[in-house]
Structures are given as C-alpha cells and as structure tokens.
PADO-697284 format. One record per residue: residue number from 1; z, x, y of N, C-alpha, C in turn. Coordinates in steps of 0.2 Angstrom, whole numbers, plus 2048, in hexadecimal, padded with zeros to 3 digits. Atoms other than C-alpha are relative to their C-alpha. Layout:
<rs>
> i|n.pz|n.px|n.py|ca.pz|ca.px|ca.py|c.pz|c.px|c.py
> NUM|Z|X|Y|Z|X|Y|Z|X|Y
...
</rs>
This chain:
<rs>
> i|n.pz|n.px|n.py|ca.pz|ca.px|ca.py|c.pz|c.px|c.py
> 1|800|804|7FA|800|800|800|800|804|806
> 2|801|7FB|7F7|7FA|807|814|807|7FC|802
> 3|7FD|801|7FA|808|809|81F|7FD|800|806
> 4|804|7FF|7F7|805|806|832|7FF|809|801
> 5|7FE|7F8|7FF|809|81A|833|7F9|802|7FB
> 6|806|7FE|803|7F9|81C|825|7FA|7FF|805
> 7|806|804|7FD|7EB|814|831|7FD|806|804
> 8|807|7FB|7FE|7E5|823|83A|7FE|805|7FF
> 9|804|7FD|804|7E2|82C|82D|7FA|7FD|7FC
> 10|804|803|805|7D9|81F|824|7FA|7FF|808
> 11|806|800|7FA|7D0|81D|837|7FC|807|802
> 12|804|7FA|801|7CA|82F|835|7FB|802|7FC
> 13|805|803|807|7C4|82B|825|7F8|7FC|802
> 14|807|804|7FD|7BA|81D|82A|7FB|803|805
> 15|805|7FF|7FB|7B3|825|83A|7FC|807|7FE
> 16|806|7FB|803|7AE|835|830|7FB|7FE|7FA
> 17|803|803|805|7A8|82A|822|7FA|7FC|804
> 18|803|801|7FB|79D|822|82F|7FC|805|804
> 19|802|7FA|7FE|798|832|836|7F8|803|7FB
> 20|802|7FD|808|791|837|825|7FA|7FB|7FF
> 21|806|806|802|788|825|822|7FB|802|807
> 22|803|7FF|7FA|780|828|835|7FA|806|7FD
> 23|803|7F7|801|778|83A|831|7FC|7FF|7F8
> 24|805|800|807|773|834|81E|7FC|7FB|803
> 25|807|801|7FD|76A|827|827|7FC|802|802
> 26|805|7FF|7FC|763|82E|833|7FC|806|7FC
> 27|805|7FC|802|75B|83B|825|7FC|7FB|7FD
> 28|804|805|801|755|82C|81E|7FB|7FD|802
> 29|806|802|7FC|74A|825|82A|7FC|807|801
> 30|803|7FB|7FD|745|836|831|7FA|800|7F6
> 31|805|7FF|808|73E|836|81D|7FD|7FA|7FD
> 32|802|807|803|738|824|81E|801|7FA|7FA
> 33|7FC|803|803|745|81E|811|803|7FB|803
> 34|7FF|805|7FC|746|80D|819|807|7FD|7FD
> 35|7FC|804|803|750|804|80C|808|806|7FE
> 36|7F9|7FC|7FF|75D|814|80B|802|800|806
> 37|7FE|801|7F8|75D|814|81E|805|7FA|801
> 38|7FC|808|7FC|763|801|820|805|802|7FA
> 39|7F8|801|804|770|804|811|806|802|805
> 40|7FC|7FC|7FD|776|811|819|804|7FD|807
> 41|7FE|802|7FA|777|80A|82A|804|7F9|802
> 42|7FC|806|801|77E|7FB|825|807|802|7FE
> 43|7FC|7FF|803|78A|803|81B|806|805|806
> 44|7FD|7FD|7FA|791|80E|82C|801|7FB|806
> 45|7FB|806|7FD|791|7FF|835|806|7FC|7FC
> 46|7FC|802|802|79C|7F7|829|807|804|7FF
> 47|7F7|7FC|801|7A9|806|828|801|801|807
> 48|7FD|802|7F9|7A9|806|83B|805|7FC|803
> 49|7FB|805|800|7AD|7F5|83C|806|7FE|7FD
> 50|7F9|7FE|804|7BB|7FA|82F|805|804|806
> 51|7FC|7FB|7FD|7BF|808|83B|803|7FC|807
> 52|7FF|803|7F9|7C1|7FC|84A|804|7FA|7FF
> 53|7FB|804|801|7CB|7EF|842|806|801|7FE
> 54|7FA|7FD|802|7D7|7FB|83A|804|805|809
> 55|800|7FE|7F9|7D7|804|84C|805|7FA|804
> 56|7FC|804|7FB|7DE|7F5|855|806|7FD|7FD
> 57|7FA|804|802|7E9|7F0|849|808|807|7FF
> 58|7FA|7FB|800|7F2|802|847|804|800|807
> 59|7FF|7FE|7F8|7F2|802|85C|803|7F6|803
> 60|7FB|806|7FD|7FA|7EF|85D|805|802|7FE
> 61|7F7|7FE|802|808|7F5|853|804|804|802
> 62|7FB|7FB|802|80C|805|857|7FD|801|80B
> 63|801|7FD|7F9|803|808|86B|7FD|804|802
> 64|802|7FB|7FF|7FC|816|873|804|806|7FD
> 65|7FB|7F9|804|801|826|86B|7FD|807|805
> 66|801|7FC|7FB|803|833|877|7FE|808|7FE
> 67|800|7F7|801|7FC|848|876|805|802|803
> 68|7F9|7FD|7FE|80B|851|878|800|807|7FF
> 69|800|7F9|7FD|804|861|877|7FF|802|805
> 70|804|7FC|7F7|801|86F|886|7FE|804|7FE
> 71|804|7F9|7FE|7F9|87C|88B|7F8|7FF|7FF
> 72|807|7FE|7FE|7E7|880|88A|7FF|7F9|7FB
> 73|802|805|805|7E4|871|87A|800|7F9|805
> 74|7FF|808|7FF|7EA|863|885|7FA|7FE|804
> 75|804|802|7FB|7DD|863|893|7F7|800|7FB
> 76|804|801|804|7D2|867|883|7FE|7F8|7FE
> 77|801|806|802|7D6|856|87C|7FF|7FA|804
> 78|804|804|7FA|7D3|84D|88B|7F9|800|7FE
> 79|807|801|7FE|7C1|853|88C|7FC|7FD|7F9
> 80|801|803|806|7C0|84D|87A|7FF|7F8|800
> 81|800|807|801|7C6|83D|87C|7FF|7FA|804
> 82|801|804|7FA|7C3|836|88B|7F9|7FB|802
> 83|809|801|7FF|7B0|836|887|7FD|7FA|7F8
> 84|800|805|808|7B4|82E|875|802|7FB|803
> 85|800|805|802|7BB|821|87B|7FC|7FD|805
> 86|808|800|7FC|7AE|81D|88A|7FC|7FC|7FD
> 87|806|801|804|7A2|81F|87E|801|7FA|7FA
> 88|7FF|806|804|7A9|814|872|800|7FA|800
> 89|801|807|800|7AC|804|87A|7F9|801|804
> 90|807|800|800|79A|808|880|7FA|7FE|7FF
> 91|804|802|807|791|809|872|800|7FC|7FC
> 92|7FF|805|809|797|7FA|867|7FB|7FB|803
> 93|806|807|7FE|789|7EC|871|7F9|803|7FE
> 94|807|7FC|801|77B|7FB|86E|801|7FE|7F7
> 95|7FE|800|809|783|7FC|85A|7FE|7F9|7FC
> 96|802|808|804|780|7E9|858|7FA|7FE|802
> 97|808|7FF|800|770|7E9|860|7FB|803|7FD
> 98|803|7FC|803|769|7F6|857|800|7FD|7FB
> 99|7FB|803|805|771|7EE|849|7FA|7FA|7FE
> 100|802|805|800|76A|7DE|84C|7F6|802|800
> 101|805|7FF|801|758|7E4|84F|7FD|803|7FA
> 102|800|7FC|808|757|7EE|840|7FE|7FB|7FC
> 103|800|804|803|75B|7E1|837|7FB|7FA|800
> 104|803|806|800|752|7D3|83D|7F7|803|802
> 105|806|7FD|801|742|7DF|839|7FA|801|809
> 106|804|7FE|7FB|73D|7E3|84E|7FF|808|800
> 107|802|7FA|800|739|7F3|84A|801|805|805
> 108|802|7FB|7FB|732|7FC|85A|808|7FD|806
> 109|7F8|802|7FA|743|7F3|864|804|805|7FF
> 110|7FA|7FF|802|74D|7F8|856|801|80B|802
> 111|801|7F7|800|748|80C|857|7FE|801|809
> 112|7FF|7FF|7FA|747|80C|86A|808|801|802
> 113|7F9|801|800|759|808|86B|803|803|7FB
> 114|7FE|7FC|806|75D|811|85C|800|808|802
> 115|801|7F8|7FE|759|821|863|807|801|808
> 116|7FB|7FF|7FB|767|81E|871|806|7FF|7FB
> 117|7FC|803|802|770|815|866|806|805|7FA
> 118|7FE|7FA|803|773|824|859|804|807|801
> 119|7FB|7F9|7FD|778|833|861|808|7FD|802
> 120|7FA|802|7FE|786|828|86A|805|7FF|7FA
> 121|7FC|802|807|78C|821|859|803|805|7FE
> 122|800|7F9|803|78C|833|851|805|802|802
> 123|7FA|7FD|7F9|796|839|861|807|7FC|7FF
> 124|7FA|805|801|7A4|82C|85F|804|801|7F9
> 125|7FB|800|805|7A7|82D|84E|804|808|7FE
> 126|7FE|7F9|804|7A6|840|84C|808|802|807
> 127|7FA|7FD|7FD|7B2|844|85C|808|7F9|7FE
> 128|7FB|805|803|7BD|833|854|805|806|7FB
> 129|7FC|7FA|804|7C2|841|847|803|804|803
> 130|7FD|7FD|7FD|7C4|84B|852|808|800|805
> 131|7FE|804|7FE|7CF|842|85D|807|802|7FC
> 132|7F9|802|805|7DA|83D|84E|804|80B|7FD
> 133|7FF|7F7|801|7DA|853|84A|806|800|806
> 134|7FB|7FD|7FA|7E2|855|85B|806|7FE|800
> 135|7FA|804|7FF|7EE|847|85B|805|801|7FC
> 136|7FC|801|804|7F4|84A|84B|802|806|7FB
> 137|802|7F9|805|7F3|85A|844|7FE|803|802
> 138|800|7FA|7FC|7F3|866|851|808|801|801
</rs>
C-alpha cells in the first residue's frame, strides 16, 4: 500500500516513464512506425495524466515542500524549476490538442503542433525528475 510520503517518488517514476514513452515515440514516427508511434503516445499521455493526478493529490495533503538547501545548488534549483513549472501548466492545452488531432486522424494540424508540442513535453517531464533529484535527494 502508497503512503502520501511514497508519491514523489512514484511521480518521478511516472514523469521519467513518460519521458521514455515521448523519445520511443518520437523514433517511431521519425521511422514512420505510425501504429508504434500512437501506442506509444497514448501510452505517455496516460502515465502523465497518472503523474498529474498523483501530483495533486500528494500536494493537497502534504503542501508545498520547501528547498532547504544553500549555497551555490539553491539558485541552481530555482533555474530548474521555475521553467518546469511555467512550462507545465503551459503545455497541458497544446498536449490535448496534439492529442486530439492525432487521433481524430488531422494529420498535417496534428504534426504542425506536434513539433512545438514535443520538445516542451520532453522538457517537463525530463527536468520533473530532475526537480524531484534536488528536492529529495540532494
């Protein structure tokens, strides 16, 4: 059984898992593997929105959790995190758009918007680990 105290590890998880699915898509498409591509993209959006429901529910319970380091690391994890989350509430209307045209076979929309829509993704989930690295284990 998760404790509230397990959840940002397991949101690590998810956003590296994520991370992983993003990048094995994206070699997918670039190799024209359509029906690997949507698995995969499907299945990164689905452990996203894993990461985003576990996300709120560890930070209704427990709050903000403060960086309590100094010196030279903390101005670091500012410049880390500041842009993750930014970018995060962002990028979730581009995610479902993308998402949605994908799916509902618009092709030339889907890959126009896809092309902004992916680097940003990438960016969130990989500095999300990151993130959770500094807060938690540094």
């Amino acid at each position: 059984m998760f404790e509230i105290s397990d959840l940002p590890a397991l949101n690590a998880t998810l956003n590296l898992t994520s991370a992983i699915l993003l990048g094995t898509g994206y070699y997918f498409i670039r190799k024209r593997s359509i029906r690997a591509h949507k698995t995969c993209m499907v299945a990164a959006l689905i452990t996203s929105t894993a990461f985003l429901m576990s996300y709120v529910v560890y930070h209704a319970n427990v709050g903000s959790v403060p960086f309590t380091k100094h010196g030279w690391i903390r101005p670091m994890y500012f410049l880390v995190l500041i842009p993750h989350v930014i970018l995060a509430i962002l990028i979730l209307p581009f995610i479902l758009r993308t998402a949605y045209l994908g799916l509902t076979s618009r092709f030339d929309k889907h890959v126009r918007v896809a092309r902004w829509t992916f680097p940003v993704w990438m960016y969130v989930s990989v500095t999300g680990v990151i993130v959770y690295l500094m807060l938690y284990h540094l």
